[in-house]
OpenMM code with the backbone's topology and positions (N, CA, C; nanometers):
from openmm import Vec3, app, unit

residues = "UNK UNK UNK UNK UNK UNK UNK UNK UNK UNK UNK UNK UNK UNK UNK UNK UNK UNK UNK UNK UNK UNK UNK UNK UNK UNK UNK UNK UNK UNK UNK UNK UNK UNK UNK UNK UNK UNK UNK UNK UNK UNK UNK UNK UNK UNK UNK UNK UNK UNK UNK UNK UNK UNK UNK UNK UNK UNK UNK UNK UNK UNK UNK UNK UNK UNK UNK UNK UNK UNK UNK UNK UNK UNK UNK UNK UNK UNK UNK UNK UNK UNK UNK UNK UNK UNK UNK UNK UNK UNK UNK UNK UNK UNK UNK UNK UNK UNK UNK UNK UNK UNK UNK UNK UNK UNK UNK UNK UNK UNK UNK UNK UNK UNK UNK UNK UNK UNK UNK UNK".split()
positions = [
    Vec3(0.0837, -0.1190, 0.0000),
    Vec3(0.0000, 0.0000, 0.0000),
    Vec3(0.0877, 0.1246, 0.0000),
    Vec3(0.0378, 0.2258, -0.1044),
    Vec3(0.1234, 0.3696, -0.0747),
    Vec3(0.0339, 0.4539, -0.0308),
    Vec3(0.0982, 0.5474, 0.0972),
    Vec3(0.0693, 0.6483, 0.1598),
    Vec3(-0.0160, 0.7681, 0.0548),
    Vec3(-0.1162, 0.7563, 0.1470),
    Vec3(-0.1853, 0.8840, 0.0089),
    Vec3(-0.1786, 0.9983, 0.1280),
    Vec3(-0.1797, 1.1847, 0.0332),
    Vec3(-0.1447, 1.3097, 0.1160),
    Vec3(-0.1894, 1.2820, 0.2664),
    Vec3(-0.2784, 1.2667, 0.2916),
    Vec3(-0.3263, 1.2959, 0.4590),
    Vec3(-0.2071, 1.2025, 0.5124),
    Vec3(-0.1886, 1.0951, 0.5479),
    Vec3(-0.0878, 0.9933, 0.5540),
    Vec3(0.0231, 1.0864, 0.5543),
    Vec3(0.0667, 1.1102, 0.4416),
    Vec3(0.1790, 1.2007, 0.4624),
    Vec3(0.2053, 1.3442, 0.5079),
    Vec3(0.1032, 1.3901, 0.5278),
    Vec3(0.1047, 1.4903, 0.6020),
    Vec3(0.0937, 1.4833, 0.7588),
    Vec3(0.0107, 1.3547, 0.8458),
    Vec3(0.0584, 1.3570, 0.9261),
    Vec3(0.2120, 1.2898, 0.9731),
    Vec3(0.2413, 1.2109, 0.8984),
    Vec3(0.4272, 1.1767, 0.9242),
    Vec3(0.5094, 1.2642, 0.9097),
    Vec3(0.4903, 1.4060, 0.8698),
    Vec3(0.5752, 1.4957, 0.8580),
    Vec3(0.5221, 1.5859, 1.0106),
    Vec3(0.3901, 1.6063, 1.0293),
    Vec3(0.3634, 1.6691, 1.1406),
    Vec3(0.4084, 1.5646, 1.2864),
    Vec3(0.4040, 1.4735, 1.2839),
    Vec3(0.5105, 1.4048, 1.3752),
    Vec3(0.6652, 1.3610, 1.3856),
    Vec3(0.6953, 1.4065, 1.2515),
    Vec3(0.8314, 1.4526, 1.2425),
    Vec3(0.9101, 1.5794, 1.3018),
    Vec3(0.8431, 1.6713, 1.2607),
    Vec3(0.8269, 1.8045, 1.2852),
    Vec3(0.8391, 1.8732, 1.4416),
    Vec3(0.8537, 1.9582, 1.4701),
    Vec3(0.8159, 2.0531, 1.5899),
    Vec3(0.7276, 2.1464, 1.5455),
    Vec3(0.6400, 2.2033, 1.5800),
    Vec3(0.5459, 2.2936, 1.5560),
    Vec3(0.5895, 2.4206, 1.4922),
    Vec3(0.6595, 2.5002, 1.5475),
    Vec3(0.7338, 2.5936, 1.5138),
    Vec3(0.8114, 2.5588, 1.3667),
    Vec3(0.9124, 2.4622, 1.3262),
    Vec3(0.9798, 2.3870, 1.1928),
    Vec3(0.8406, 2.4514, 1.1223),
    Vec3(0.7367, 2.3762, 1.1568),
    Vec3(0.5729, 2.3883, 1.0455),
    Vec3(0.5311, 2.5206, 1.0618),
    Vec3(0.5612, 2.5968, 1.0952),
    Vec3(0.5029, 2.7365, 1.0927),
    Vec3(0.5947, 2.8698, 1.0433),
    Vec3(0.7097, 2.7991, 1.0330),
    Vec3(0.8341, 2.8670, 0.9488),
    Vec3(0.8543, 2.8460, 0.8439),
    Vec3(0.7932, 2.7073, 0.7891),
    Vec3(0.8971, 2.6365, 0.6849),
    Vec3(0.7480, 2.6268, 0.5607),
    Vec3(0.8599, 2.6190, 0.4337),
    Vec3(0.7692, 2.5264, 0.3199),
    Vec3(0.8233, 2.3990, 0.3089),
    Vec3(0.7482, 2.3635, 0.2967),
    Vec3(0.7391, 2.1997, 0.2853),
    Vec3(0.6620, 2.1394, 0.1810),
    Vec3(0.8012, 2.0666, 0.1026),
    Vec3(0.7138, 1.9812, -0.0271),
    Vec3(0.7497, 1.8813, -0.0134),
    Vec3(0.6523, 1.8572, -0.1345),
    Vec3(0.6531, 1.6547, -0.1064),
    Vec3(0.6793, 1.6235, -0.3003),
    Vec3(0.8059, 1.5067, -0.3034),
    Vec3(0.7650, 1.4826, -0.4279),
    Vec3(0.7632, 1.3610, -0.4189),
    Vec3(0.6421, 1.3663, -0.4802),
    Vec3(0.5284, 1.2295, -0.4900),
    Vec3(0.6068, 1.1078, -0.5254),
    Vec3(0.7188, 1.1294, -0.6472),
    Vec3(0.7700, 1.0175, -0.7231),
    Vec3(0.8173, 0.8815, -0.5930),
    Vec3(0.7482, 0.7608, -0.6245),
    Vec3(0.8243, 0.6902, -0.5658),
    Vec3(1.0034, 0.6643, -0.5042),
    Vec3(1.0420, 0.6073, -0.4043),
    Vec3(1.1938, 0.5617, -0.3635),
    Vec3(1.2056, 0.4925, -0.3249),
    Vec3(1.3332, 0.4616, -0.3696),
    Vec3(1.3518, 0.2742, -0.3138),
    Vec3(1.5039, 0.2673, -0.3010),
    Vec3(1.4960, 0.1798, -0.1686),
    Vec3(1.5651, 0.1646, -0.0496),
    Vec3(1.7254, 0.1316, -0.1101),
    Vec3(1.8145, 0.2442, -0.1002),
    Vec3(1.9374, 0.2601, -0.1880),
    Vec3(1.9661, 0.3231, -0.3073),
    Vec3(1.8975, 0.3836, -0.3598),
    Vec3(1.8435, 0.5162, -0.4080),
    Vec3(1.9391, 0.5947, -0.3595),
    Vec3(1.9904, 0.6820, -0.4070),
    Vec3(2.0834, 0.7850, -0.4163),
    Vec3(2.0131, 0.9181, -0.4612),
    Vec3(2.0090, 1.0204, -0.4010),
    Vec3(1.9979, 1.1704, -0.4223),
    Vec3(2.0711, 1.2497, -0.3616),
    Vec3(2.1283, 1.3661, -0.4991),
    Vec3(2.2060, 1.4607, -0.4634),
    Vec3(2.1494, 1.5485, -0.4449),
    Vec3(2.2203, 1.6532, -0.3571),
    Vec3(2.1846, 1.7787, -0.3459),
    Vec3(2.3089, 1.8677, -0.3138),
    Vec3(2.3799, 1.8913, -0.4399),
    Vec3(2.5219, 1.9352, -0.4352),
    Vec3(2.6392, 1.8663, -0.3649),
    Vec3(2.6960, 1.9125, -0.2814),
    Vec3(2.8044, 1.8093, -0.2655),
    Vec3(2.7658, 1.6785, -0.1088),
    Vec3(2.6292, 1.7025, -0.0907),
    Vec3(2.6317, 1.5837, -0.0132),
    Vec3(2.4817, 1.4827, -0.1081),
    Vec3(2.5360, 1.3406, -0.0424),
    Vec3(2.4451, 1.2805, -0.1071),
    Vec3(2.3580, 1.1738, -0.0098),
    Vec3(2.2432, 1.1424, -0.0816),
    Vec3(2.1771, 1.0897, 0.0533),
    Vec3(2.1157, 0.9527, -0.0127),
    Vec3(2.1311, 0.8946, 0.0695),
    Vec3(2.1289, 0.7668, 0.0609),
    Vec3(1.9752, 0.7165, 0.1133),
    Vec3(1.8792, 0.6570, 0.0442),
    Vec3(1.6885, 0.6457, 0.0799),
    Vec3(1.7042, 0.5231, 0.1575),
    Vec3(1.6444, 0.5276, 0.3023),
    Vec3(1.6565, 0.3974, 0.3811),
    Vec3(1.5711, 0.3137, 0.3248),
    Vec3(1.4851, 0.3683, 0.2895),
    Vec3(1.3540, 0.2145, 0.2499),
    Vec3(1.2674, 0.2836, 0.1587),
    Vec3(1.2306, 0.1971, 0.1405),
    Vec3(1.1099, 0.2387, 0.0112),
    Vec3(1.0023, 0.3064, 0.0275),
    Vec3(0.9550, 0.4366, -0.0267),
    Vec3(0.8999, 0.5350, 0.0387),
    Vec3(0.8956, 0.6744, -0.0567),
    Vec3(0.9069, 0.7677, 0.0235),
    Vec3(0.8563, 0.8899, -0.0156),
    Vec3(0.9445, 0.9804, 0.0038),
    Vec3(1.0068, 1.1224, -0.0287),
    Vec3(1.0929, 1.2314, 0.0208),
    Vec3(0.9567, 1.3252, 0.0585),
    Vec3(1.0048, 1.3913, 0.1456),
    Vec3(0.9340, 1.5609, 0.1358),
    Vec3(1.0856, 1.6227, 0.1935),
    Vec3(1.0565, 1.7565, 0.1446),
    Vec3(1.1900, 1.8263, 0.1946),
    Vec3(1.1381, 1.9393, 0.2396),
    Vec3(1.1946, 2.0040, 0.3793),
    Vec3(1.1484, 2.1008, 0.4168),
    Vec3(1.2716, 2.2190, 0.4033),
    Vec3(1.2433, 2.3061, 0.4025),
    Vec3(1.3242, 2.4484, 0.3432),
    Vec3(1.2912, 2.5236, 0.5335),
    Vec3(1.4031, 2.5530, 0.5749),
    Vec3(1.3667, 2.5547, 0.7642),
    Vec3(1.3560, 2.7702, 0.7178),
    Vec3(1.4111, 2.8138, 0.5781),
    Vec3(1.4142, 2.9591, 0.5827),
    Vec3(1.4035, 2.9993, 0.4742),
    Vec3(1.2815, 2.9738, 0.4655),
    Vec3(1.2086, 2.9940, 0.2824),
    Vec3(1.2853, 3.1340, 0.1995),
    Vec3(1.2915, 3.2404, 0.2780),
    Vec3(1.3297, 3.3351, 0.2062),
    Vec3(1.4975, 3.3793, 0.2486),
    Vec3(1.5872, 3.3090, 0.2549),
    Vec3(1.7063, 3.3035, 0.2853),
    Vec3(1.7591, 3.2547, 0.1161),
    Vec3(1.8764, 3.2866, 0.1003),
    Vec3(1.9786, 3.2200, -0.0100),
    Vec3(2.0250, 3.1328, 0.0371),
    Vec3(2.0465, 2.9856, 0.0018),
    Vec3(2.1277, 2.8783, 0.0186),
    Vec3(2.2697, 2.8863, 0.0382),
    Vec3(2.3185, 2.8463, 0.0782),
    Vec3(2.2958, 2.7510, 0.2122),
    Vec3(2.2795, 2.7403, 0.3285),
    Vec3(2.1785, 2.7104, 0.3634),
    Vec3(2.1161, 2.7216, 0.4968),
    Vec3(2.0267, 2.5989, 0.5576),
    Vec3(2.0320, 2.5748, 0.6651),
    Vec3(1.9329, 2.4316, 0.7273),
    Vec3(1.8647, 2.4117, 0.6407),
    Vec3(1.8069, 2.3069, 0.6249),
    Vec3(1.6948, 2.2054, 0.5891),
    Vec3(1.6839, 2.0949, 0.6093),
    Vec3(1.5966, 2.0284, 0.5972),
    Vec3(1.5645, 1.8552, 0.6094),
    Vec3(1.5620, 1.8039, 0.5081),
    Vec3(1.5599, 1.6738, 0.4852),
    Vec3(1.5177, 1.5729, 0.4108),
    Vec3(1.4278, 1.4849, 0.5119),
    Vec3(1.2777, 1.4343, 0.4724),
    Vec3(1.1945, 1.3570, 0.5543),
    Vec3(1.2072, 1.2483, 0.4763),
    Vec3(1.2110, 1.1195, 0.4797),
    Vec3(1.1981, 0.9780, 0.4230),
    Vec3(1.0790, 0.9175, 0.4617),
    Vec3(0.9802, 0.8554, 0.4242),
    Vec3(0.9109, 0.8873, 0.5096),
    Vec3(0.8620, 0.7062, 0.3845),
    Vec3(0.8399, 0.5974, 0.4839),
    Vec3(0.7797, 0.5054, 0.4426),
    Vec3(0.6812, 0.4967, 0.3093),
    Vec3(0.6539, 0.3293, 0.2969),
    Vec3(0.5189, 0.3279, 0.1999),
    Vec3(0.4265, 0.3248, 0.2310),
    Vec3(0.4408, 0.2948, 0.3655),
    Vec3(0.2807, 0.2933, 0.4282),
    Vec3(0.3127, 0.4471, 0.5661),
    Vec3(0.3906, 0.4918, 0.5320),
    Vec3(0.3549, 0.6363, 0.6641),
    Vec3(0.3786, 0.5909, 0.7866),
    Vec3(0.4226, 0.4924, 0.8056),
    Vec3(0.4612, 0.4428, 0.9581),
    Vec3(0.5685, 0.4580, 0.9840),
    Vec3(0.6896, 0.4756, 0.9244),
    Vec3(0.8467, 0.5142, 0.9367),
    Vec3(0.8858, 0.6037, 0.8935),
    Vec3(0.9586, 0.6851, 0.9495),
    Vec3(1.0211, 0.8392, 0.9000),
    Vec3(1.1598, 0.8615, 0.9410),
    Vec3(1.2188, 0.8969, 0.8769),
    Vec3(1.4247, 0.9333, 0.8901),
    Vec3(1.4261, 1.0822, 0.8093),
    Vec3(1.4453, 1.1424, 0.9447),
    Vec3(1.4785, 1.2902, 0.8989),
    Vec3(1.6304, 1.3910, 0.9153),
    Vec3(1.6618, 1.3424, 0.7836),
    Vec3(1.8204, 1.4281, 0.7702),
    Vec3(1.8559, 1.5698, 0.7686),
    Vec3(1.9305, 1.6319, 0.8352),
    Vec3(1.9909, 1.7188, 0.8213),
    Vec3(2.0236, 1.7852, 0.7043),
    Vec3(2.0465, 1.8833, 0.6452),
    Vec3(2.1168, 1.9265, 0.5063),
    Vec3(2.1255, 2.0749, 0.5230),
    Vec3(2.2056, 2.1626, 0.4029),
    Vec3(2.1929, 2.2595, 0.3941),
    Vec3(2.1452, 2.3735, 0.2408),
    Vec3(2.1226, 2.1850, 0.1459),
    Vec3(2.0757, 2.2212, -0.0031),
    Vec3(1.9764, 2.1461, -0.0247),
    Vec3(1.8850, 2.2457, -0.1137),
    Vec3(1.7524, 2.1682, -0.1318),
    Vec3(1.8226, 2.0677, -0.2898),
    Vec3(1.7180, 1.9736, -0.2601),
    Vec3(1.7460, 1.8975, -0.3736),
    Vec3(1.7199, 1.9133, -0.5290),
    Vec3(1.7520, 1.8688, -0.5979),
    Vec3(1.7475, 1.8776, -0.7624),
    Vec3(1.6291, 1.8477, -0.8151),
    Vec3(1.5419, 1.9157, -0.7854),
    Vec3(1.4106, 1.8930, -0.8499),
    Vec3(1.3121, 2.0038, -0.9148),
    Vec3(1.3134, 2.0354, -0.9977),
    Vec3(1.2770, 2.1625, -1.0681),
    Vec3(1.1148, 2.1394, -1.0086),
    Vec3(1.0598, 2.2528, -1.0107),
    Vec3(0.9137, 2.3409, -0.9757),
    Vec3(0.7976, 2.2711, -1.0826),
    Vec3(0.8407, 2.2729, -1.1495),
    Vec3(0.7720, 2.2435, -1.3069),
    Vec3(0.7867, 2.0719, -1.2813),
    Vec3(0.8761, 1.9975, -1.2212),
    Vec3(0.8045, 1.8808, -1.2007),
    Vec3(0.6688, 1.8031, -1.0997),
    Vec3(0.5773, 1.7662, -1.2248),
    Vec3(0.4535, 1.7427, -1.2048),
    Vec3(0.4399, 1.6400, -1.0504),
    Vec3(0.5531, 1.6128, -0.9870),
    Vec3(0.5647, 1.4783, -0.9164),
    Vec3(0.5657, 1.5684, -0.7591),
    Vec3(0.6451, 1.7380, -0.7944),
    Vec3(0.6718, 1.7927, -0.6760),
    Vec3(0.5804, 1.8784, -0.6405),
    Vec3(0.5095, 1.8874, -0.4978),
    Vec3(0.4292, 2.0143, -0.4501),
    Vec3(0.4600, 2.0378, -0.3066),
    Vec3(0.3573, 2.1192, -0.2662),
    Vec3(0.4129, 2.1940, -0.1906),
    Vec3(0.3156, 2.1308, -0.0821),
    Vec3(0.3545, 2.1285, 0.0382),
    Vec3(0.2448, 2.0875, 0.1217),
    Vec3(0.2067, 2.1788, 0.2075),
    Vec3(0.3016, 2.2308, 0.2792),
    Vec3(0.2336, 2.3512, 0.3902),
    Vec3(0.3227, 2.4748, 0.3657),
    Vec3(0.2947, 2.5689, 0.3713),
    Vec3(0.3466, 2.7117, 0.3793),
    Vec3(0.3068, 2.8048, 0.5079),
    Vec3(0.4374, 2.7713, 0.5740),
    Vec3(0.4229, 2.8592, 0.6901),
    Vec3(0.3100, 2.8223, 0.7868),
    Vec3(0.2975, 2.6871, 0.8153),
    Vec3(0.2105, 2.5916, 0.8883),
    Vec3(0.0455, 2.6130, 0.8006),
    Vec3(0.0602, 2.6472, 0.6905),
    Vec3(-0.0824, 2.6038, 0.6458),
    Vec3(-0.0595, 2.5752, 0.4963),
    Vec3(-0.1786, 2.4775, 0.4544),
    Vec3(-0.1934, 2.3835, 0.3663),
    Vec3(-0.2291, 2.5183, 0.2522),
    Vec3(-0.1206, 2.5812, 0.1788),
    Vec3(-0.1529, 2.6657, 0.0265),
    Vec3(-0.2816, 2.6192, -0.0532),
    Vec3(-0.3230, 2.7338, -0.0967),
    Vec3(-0.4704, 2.7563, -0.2121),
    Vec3(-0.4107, 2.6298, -0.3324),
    Vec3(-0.3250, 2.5974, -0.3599),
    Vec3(-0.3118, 2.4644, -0.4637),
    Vec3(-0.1920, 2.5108, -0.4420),
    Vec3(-0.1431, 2.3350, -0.4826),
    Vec3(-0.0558, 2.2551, -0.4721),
    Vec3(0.1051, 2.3082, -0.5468),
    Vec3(0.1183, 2.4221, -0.6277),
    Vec3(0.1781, 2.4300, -0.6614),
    Vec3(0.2186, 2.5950, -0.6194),
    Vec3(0.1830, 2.6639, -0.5419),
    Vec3(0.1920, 2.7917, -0.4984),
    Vec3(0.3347, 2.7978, -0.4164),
    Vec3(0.4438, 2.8363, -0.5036),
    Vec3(0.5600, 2.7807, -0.4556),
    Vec3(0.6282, 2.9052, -0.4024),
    Vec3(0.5830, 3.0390, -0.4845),
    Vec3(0.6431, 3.1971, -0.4640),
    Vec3(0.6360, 3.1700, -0.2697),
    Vec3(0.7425, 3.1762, -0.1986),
    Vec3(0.7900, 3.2002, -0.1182),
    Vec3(0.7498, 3.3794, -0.0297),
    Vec3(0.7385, 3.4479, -0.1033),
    Vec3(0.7542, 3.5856, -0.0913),
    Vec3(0.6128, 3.6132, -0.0845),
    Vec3(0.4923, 3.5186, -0.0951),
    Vec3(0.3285, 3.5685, -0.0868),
    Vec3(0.2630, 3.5400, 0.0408),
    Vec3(0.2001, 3.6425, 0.0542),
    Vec3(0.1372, 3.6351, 0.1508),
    Vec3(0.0200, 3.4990, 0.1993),
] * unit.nanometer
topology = app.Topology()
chain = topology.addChain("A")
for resn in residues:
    res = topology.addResidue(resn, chain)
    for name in ("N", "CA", "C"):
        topology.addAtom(name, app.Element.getBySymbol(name[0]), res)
């Protein structure tokens, strides 16, 4: 079984501290991962514990890189989560149909793709 949004939205809110969710954007890209999977994000690389899901949270949306962030791993069924450290978001362009956005600044954006950082 794969985790559908609610599922993954609460494994990130129990990942999370309250405050992380009320600072941060947070996306999720949908595309499946599997366990040894490799993703870069400039010069560090991260290695997917199990088969599952990324969301990545951005801890200072309107900052220039490099700066904190996470990587969430987050199971196929939403029951396991491994949340890494980083300081680069990953390689995944805006325009891919697989990536959205889940919360902005602890609330769930007007659609899924409202990525401008800088809106109210």
């Amino acid at each position: 079984m794969d985790a559908d949004s609610n599922q993954i939205l609460e494994a990130v809110k129990r990942s999370l501290k309250p405050e992380e969710i009320n600072s941060s954007c947070i996306y999720w890209h949908k595309k499946p991962r599997f366990h040894g999977e490799t993703i870069s994000n400039g010069p560090q690389t991260l290695v997917v514990p199990f088969d599952g899901t990324l969301v990545f949270v951005d801890l200072a949306p309107r900052m220039n890189w490099a700066h904190p962030c996470l990587y969430i791993f987050i199971d196929s069924t939403a029951a396991k989560t491994e949340v890494i450290e980083a300081s680069l978001p990953p390689g995944i362009a805006s325009s891919d149909e697989n990536y959205i956005i889940l919360f902005r600044y602890g609330k769930i954006p007007p659609n899924d793709h409202y990525f401008n950082v800088f809106d109210k």
